[in-house]
N, C-alpha and C positions, 0 to 999 in steps of 0.2 A: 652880359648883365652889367647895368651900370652899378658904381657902389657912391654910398653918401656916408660919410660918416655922424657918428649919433650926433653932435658936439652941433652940426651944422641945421640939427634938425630941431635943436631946444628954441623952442617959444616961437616957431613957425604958424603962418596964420592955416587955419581949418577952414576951407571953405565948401559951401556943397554945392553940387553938379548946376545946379540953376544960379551959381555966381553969388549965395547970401554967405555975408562973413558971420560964421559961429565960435569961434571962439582961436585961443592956442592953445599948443602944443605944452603938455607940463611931463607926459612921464610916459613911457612905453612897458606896460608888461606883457610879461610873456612865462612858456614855459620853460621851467629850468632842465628839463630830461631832453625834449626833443628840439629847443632853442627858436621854436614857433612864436610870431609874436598873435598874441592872445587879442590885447587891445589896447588902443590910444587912451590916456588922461587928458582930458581938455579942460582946460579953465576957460568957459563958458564965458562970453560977453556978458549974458543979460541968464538969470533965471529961467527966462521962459524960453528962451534957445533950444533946452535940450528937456524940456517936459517930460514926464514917463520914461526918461532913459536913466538906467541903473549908475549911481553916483557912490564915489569913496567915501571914506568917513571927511575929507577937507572940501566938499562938495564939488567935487571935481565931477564930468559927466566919463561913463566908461565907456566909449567907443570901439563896437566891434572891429576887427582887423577887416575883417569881410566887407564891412562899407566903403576902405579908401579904393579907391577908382584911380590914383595917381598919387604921386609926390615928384615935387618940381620947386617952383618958387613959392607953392603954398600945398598943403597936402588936400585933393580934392576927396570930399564923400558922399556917399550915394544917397541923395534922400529918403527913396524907397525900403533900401536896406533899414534906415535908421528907422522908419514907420512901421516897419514890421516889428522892431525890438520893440518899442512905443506898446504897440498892441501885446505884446504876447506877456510883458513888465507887468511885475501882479501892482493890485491898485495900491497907490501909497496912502498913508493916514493922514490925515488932514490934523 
């Protein structure tokens, strides 16, 4: 297994499987008991980047762990993954 360290990974570009840049990398949580990471903070390009997907209180978007498909020179993730979160995200208040 290769390792990367965290440090190399702060403010890496997000991009998804069809090559569209969404944003970067701001903060990884995870759980503290079984040391699993949970999911990516992305500071989103643009507002409408990450529509319907559940965000922090700094409007960060919250990236299931389940969507990255890779990490390299940029962390890639799965559209489809993210479409389903999209769907299942109760409706926000306008």
């Amino acid at each position: 297994m290769a390792q990367v360290r965290s440090s190399k990974l702060r403010s890496i570009g997000i991009i998804s499987d069809r090559g569209l840049q969404l944003g970067r990398l701001n903060d990884i949580l995870f759980d503290e008991k079984d040391g699993k990471i949970h999911s990516l903070v992305v500071r989103p390009f643009s507002k409408e980047t990450f529509e319907g997907v559940p965000r922090d209180s700094s409007g960060n978007a919250l990236i299931p762990f389940s969507a990255v498909m890779s990490i390299r020179d940029f962390i890639v993730v799965n559209e489809r993954v993210l479409a389903i979160q999209q769907m299942k995200a109760p409706p926000q208040s306008i």
